[in-house]
Backbone as CSV, one residue per row, in Angstrom:
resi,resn,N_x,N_y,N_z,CA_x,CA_y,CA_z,C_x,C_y,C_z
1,UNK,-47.278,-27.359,44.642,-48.077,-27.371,43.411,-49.481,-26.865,43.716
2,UNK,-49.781,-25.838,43.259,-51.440,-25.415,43.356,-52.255,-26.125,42.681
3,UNK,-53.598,-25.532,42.732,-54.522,-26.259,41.906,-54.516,-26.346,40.664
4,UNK,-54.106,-25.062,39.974,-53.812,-25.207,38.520,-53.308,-26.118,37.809
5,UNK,-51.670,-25.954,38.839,-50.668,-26.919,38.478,-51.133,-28.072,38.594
6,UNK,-52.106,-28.530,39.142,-52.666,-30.407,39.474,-53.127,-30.415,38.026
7,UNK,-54.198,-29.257,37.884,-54.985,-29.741,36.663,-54.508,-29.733,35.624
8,UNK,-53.340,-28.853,35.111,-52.157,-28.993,33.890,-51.509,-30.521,33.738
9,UNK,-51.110,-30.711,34.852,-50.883,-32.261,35.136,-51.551,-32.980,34.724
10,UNK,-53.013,-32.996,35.337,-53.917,-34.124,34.383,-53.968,-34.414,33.075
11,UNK,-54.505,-32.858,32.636,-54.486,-32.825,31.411,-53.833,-33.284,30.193
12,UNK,-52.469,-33.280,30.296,-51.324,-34.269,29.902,-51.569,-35.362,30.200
13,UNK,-52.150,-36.125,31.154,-52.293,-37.674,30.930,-53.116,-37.620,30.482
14,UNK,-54.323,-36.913,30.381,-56.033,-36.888,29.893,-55.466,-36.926,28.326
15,UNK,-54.956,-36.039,27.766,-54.758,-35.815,25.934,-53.779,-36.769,25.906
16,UNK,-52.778,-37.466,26.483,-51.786,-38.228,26.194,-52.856,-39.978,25.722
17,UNK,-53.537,-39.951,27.100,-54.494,-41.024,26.614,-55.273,-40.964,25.351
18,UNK,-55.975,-39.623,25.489,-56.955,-39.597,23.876,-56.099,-40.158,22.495
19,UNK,-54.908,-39.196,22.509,-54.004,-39.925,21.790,-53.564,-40.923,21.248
20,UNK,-53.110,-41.204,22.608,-53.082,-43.494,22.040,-54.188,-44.130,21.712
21,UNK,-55.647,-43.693,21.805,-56.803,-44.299,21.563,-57.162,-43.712,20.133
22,UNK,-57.164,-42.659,20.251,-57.994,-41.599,18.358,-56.715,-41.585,17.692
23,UNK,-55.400,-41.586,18.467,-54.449,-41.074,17.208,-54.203,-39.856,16.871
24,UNK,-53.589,-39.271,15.790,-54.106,-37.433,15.760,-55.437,-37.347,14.802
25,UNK,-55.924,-37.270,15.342,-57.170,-36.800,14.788,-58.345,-35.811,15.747
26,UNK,-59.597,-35.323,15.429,-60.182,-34.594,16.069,-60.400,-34.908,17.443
27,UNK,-60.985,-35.939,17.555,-61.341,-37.047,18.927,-60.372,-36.824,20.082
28,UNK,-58.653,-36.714,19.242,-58.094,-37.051,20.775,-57.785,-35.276,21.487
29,UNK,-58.300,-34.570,20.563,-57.954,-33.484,21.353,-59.467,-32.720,21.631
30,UNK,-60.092,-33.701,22.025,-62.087,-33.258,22.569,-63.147,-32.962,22.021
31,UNK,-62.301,-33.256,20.256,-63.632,-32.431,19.240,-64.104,-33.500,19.171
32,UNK,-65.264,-33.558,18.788,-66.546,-34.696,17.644,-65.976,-34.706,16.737
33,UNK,-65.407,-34.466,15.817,-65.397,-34.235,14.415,-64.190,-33.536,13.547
34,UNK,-64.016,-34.091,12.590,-63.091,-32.884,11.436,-63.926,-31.371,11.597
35,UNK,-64.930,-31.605,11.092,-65.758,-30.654,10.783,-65.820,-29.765,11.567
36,UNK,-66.482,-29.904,12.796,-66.862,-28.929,13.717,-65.423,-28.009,13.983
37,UNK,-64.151,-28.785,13.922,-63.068,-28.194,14.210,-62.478,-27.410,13.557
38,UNK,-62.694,-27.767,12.137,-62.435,-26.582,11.008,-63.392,-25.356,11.281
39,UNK,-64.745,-25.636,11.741,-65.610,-24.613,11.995,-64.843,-23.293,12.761
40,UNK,-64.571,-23.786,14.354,-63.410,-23.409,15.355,-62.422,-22.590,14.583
41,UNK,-61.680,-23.331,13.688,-60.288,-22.664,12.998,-61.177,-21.869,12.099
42,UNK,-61.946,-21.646,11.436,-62.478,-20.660,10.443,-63.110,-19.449,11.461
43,UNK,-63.086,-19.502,12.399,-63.967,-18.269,13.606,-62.252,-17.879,14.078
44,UNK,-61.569,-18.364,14.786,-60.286,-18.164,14.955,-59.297,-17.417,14.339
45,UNK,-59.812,-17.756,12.878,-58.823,-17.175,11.685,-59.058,-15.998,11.201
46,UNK,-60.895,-15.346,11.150,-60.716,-13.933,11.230,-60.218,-13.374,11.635
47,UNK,-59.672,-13.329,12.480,-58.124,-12.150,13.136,-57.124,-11.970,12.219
48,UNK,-56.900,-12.850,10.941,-55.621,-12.115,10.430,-56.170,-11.462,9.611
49,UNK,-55.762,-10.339,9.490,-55.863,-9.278,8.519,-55.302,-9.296,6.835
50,UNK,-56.109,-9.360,5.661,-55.436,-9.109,4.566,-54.336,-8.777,4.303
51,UNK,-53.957,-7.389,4.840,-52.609,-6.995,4.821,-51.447,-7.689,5.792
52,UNK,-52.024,-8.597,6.692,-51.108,-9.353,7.759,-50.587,-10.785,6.117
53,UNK,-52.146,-10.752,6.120,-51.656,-12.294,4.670,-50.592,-12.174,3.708
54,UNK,-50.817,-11.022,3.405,-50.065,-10.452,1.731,-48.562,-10.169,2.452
55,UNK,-48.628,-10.023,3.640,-47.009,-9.327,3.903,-46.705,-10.754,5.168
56,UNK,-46.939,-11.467,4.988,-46.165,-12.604,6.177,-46.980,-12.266,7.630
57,UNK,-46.990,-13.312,8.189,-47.412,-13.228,9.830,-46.774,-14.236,10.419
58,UNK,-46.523,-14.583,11.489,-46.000,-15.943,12.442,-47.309,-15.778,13.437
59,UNK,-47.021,-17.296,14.438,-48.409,-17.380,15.141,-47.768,-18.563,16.227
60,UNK,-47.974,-18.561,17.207,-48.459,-19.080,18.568,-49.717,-19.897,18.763
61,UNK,-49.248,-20.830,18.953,-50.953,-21.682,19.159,-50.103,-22.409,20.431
62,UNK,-51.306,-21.872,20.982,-51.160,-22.457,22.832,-52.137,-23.779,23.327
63,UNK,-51.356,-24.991,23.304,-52.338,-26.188,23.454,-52.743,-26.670,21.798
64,UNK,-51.883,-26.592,21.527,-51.702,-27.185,19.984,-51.750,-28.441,19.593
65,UNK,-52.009,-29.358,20.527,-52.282,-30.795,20.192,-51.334,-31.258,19.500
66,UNK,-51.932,-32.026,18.235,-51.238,-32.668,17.005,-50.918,-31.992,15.940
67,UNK,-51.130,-30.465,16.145,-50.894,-29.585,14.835,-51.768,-29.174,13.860
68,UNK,-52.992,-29.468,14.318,-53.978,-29.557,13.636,-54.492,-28.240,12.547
69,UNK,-53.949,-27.218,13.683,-54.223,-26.005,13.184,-53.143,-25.512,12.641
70,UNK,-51.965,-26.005,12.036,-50.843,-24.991,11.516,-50.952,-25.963,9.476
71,UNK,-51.484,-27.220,9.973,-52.379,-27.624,8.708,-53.496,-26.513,7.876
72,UNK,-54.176,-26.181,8.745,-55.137,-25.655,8.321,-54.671,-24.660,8.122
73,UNK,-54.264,-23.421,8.911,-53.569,-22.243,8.670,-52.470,-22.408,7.176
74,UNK,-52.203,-23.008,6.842,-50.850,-23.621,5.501,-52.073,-23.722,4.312
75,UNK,-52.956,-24.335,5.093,-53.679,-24.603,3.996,-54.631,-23.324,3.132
76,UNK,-54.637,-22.655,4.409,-55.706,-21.343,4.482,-55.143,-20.197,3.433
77,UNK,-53.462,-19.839,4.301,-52.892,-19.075,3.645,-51.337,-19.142,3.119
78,UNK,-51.092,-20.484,3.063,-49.879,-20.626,2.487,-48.467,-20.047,3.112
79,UNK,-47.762,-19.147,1.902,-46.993,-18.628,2.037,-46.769,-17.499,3.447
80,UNK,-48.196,-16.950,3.224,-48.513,-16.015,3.867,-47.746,-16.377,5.867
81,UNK,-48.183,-17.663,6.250,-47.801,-17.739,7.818,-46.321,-18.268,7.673
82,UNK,-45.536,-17.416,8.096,-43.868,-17.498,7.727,-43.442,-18.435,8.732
83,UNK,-43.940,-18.345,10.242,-43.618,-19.387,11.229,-44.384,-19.420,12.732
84,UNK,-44.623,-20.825,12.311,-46.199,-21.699,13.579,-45.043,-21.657,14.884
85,UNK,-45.305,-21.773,15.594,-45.020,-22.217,17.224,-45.990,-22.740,18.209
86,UNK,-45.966,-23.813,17.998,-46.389,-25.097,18.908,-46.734,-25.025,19.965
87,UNK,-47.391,-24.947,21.229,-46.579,-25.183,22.714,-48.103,-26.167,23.308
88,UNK,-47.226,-27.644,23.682,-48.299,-28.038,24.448,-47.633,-28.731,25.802
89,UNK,-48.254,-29.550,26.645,-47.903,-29.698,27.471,-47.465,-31.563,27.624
90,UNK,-48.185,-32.289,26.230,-48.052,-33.879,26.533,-46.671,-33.920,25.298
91,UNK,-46.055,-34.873,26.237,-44.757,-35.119,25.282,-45.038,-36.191,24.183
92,UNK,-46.222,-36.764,24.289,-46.728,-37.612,23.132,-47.389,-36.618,22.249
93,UNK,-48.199,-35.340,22.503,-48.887,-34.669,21.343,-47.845,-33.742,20.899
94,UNK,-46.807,-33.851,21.065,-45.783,-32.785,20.698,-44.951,-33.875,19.615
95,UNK,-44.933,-35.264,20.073,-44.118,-36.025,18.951,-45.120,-36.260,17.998
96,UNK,-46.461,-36.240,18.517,-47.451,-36.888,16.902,-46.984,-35.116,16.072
97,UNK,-47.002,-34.095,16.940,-47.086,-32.682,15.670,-46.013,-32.593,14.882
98,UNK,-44.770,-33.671,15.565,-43.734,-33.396,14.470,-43.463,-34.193,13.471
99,UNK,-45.140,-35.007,13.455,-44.896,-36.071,12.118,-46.243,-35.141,11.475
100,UNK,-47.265,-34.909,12.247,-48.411,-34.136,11.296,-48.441,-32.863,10.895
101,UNK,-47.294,-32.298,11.284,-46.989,-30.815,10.918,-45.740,-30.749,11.100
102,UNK,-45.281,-31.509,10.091,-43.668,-32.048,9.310,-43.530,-30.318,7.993
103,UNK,-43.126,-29.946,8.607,-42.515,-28.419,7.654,-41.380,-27.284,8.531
104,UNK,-40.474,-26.968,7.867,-39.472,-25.817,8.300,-40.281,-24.779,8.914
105,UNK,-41.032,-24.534,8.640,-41.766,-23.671,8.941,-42.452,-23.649,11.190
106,UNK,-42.728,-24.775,11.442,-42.647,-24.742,12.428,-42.098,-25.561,13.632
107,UNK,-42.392,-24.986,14.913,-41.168,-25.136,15.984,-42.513,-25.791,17.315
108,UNK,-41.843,-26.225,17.673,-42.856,-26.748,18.739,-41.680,-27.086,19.947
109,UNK,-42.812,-26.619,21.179,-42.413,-26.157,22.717,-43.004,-27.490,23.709
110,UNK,-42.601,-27.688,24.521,-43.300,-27.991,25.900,-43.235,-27.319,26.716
111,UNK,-44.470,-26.369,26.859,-44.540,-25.313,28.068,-46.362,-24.761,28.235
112,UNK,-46.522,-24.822,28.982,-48.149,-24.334,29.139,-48.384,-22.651,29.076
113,UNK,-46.876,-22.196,28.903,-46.885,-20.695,28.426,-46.272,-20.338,27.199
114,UNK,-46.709,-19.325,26.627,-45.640,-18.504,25.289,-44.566,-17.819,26.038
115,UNK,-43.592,-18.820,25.083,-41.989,-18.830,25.213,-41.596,-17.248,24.508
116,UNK,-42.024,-16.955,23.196,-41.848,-15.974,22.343,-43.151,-14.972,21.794
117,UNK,-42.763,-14.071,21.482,-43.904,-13.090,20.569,-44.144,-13.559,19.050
118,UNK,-44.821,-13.495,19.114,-45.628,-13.663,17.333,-46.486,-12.896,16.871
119,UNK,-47.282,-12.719,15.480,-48.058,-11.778,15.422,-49.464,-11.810,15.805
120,UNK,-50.059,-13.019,15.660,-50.755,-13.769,16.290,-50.632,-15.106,17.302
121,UNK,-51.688,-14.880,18.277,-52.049,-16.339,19.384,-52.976,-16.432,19.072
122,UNK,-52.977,-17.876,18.922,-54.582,-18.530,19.333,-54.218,-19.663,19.896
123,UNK,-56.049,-20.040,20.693,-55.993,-20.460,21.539,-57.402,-21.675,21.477
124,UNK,-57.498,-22.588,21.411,-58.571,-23.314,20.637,-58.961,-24.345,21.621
125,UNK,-60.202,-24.491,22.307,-60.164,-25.407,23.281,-59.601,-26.118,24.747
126,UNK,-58.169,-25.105,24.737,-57.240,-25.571,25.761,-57.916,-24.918,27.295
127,UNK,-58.573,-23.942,26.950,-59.146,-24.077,28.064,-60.926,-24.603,28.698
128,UNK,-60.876,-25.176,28.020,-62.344,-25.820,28.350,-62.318,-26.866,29.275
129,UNK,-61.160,-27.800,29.454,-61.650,-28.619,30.618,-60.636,-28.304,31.754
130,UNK,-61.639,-28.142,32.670,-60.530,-27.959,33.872,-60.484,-28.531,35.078
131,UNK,-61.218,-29.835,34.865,-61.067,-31.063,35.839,-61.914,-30.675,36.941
132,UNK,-60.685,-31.160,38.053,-61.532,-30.670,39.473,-61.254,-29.142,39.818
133,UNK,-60.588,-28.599,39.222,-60.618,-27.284,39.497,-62.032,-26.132,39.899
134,UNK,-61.999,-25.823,40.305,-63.485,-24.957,41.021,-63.378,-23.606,39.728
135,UNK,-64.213,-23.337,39.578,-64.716,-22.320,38.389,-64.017,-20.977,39.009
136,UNK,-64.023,-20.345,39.589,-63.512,-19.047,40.298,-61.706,-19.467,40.197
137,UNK,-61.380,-20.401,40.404,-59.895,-20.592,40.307,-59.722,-20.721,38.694
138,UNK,-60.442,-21.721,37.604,-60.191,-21.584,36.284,-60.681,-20.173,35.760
139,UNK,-61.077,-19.586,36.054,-61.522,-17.846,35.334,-60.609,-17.460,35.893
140,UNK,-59.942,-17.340,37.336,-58.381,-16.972,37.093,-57.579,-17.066,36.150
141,UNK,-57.461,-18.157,36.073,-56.029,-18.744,34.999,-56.319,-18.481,33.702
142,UNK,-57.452,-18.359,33.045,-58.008,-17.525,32.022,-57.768,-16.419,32.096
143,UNK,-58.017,-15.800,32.390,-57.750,-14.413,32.856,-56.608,-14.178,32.853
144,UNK,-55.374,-14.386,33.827,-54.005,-14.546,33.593,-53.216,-14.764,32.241
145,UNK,-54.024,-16.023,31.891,-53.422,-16.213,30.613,-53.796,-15.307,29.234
146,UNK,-54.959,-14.713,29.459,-55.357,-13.571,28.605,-54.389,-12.456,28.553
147,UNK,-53.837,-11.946,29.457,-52.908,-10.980,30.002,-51.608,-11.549,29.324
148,UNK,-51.299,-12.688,29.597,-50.058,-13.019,29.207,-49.740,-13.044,27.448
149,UNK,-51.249,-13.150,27.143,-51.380,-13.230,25.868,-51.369,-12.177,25.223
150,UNK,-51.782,-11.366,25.627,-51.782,-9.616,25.314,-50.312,-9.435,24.815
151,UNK,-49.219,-9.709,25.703,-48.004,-9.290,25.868,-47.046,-9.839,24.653
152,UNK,-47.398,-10.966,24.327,-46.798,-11.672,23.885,-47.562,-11.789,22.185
153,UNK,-48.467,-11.178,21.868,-49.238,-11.148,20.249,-49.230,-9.350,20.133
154,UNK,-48.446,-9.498,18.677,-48.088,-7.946,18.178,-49.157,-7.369,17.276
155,UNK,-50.200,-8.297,16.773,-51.366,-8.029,16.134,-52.728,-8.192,16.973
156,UNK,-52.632,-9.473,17.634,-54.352,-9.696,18.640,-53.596,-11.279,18.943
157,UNK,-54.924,-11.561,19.097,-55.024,-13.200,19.524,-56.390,-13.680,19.815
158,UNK,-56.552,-14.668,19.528,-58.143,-15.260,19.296,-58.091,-16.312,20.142
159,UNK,-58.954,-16.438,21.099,-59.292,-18.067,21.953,-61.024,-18.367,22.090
160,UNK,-61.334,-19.903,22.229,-62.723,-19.794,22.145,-62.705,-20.317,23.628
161,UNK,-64.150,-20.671,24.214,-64.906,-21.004,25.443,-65.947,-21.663,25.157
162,UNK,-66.306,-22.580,25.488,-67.632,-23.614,25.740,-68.521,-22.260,26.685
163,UNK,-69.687,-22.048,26.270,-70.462,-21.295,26.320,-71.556,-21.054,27.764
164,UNK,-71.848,-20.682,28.215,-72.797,-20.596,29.493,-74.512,-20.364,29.268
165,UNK,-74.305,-20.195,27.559,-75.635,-20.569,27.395,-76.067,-22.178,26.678
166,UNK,-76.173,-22.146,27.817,-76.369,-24.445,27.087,-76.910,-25.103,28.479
167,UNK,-78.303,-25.956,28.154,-79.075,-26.409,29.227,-78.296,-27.592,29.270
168,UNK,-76.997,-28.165,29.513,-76.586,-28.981,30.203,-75.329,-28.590,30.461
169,UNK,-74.226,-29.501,31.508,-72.736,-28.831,31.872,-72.340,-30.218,32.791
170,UNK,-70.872,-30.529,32.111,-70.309,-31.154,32.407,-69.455,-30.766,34.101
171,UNK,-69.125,-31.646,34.975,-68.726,-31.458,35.786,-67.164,-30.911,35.567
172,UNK,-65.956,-31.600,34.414,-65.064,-31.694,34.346,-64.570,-30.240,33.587
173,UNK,-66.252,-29.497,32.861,-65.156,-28.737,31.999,-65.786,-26.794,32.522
174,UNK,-65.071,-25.913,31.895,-65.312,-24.787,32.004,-66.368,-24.210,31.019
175,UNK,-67.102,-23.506,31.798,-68.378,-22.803,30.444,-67.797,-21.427,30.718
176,UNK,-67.665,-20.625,29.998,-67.042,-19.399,30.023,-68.614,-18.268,29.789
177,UNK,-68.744,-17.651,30.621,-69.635,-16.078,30.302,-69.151,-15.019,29.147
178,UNK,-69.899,-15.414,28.011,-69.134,-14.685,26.741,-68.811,-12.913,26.737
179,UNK,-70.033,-12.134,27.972,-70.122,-10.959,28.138,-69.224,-10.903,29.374
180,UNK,-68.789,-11.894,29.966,-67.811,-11.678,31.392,-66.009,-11.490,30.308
181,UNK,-66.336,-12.262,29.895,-64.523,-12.075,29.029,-64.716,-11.392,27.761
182,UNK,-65.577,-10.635,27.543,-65.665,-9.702,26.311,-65.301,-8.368,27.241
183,UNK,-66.267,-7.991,28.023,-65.700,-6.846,29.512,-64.218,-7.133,29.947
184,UNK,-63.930,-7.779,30.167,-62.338,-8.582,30.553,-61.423,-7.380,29.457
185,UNK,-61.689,-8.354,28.473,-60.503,-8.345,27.480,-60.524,-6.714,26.994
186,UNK,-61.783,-6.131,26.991,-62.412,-4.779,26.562,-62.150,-3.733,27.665
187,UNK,-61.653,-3.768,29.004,-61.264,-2.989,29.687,-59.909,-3.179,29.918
188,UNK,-59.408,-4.562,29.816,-58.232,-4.750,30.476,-56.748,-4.935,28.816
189,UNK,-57.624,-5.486,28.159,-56.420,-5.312,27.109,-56.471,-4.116,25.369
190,UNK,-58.026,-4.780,25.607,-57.624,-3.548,24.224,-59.289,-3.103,24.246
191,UNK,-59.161,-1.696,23.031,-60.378,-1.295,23.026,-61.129,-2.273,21.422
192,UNK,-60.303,-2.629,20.763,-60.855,-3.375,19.524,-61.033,-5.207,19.723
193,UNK,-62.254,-5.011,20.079,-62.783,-6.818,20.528,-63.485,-7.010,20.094
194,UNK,-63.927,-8.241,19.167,-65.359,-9.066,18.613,-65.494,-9.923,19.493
195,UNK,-67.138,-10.718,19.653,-67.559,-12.183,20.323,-68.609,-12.756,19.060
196,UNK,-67.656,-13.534,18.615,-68.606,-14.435,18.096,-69.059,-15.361,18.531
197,UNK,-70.584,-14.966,18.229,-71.548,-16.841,18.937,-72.707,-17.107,18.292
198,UNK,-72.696,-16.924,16.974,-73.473,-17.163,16.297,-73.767,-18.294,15.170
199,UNK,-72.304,-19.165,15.234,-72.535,-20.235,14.698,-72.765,-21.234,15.438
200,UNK,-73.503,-22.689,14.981,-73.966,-23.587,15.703,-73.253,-24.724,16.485
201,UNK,-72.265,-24.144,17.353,-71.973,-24.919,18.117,-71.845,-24.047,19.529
202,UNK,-72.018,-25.128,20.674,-72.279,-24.676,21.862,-71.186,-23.725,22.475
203,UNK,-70.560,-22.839,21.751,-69.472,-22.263,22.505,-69.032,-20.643,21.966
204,UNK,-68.608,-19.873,21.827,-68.001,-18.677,21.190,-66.520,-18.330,21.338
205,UNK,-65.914,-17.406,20.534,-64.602,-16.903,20.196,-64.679,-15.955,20.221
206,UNK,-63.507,-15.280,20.242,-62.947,-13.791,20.995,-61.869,-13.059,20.455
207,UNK,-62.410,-12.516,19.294,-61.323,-12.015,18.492,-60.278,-10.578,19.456
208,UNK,-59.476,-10.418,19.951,-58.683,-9.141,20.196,-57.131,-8.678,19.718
209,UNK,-58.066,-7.511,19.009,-56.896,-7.134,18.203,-55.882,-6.113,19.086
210,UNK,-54.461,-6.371,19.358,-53.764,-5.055,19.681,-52.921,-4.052,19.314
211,UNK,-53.744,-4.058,18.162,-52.693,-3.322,17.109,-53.179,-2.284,16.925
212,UNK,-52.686,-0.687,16.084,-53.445,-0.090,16.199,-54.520,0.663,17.169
């Protein structure tokens, strides 16, 4: 088991605990708030395209917690997202998503990778804490998983990062360089990339489209 693999490990007991303590709600999957998290899903959600809405899309959410976001996405655009896919890694946040995101519509995984293609991925927080892992080994696995993500989203895919501009930093989690994975994603997967970091919370998102 490498280092990764330790810290995937944790992590599942880390969200399995939040869980039994917050329940599904924002708290157990690291947010403060309803709010701030809808913020997240409204920066996230620019990636689908009008014409993706009006004609159906499916979607991948990697580290999907309690479902939080296939709520919001239903709520956003209805008809429009034909089918969510789940994938997390705690076998307790995978049973709360199949009571809080109770619809035909989606399927939920235990796997820390995308099983299938969709038209969209996103990716919301799952990589921000990365324990004892050393920073040069988590910008790997970012990185990797960016790649993997490429492969596997037929339109783009959106993930955010806790930010590297912020005068304090937790030992446990990852601050991501918003111009280090904008270069990343901009040489290595596509030429059409946004960074948003202009709303008020300590972190930014990464729209990449590969379509077109």
């Amino acid at each position: 088991m490498d280092e990764v693999d330790r810290v995937l490990e944790g992590l599942a007991e880390l969200y399995t605990g939040n869980l039994r303590e917050h329940g599904p709600a924002s708290r157990s999957v690291g947010w403060k708030d309803e709010s701030s998290q809808r913020l997240r899903f409204d920066k996230l959600a620019e990636l689908v395209t009008e014409d993706a809405a009006r004609a159906g899309f499916t979607v991948n959410d990697l580290g999907c917690g309690y479902g939080a976001m296939f709520r919001y996405l239903d709520e956003r655009f209805g008809a429009g997202l034909v089918h969510w896919r789940g994938y997390d890694i705690s076998d307790e946040m995978l049973r709360a998503a199949r009571e809080f995101a109770a619809d035909p519509r989606v399927e939920l995984v235990k796997s820390p990778r995308l099983q299938h293609r969709a038209d969209y991925s996103f990716v919301s927080g799952t990589f921000n804490v990365k324990l004892h892992a050393e920073d040069d080994a988590w910008r790997d696995h970012v990185g990797g998983t960016l790649l993997h993500l490429r492969d596997m989203s037929r339109r783009g895919f959106a993930f955010n990062l806790l930010s590297t501009y912020v005068d304090w930093r937790a030992e446990n989690l990852f601050y991501g360089d918003p111009l280090y994975f904008f270069d990343f994603c901009k040489r290595n997967i596509s030429r059409r990339v946004t960074l948003l970091h202009d709303y008020p919370l300590f972190e930014w998102t990464l729209l990449v489209r590969t379509e077109g």
